[in-house]
N, C-alpha and C positions, 0 to 999 in steps of 0.2 A: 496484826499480831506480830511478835518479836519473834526473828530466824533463833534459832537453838544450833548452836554447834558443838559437836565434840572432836577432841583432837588432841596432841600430844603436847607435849609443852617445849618448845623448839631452842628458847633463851629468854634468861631470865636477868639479864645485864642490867637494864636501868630499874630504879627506885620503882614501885608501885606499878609496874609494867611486865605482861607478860607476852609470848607470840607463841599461838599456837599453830600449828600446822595441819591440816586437814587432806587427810589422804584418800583421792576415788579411782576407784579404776573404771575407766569407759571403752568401749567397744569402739571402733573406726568402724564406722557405716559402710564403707566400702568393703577397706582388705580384711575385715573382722578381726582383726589381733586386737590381743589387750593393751592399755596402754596405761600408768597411774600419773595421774594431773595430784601437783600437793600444791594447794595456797595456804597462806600464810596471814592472818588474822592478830593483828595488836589487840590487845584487853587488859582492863583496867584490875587490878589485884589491889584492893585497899591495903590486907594486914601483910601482903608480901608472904603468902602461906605457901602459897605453888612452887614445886622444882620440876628444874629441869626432868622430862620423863616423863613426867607425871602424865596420867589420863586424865584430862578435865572436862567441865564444861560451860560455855560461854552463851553471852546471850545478847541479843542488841540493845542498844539502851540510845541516849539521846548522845549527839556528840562531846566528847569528853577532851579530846583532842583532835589537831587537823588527819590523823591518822588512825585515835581509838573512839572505837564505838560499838565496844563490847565490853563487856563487865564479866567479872568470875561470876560463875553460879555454883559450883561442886564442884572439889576434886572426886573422881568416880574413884582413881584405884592410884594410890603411890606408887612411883618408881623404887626399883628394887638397891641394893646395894651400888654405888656409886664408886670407880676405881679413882681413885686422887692421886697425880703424878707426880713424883717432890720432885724439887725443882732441880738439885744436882745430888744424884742420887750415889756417887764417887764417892763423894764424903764419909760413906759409913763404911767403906772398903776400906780396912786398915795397911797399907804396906808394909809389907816386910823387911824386917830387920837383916843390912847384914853383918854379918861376925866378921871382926876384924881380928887378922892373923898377928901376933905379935912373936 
């Protein structure tokens, strides 16, 4: 039977590819503190629908590449508003004028 994974959606940079990131928290057998272990999972996004954020879910499939071998199955829940940083952000700062004394 195919692993089922859900996880977040980590980057979305190349074409038809997405990496999801899968976050557990385990117990240390010995000292008992928590500790959270996150891997990191390539899948394959046909229509390129997934963004970054996002909660999805993926599922194994047969190898697609030397690295994906997961397929989208659902996005469960969208990422919420996204802050987009312009790139020089002075620009719209107007300077002030000064008055020249005659």
């Amino acid at each position: 039977m195919a692993k089922t994974i859900t996880g977040i959606v980590a980057s979305k940079k190349t074409d038809k590819t997405i990496v999801v990131a899968e976050s557990v928290r385990l117990t240390h057998p010995i000292y008992r503190k928590q500790y959270t272990v996150t891997k990191r999972f390539m899948a394959h996004d046909e229509k390129n629908e997934a963004q970054e954020g996002d909660k999805v879910t993926i599922v194994e499939t047969r190898p697609i590449s030397a690295r994906k071998h997961f397929k989208l199955q659902e996005i469960v829940q969208k990422a919420g508003v996204q802050h987009v940083e312009k790139e020089n952000p002075l620009e719209e700062i107007e300077e002030p004028k000064e008055e020249q004394a005659s």
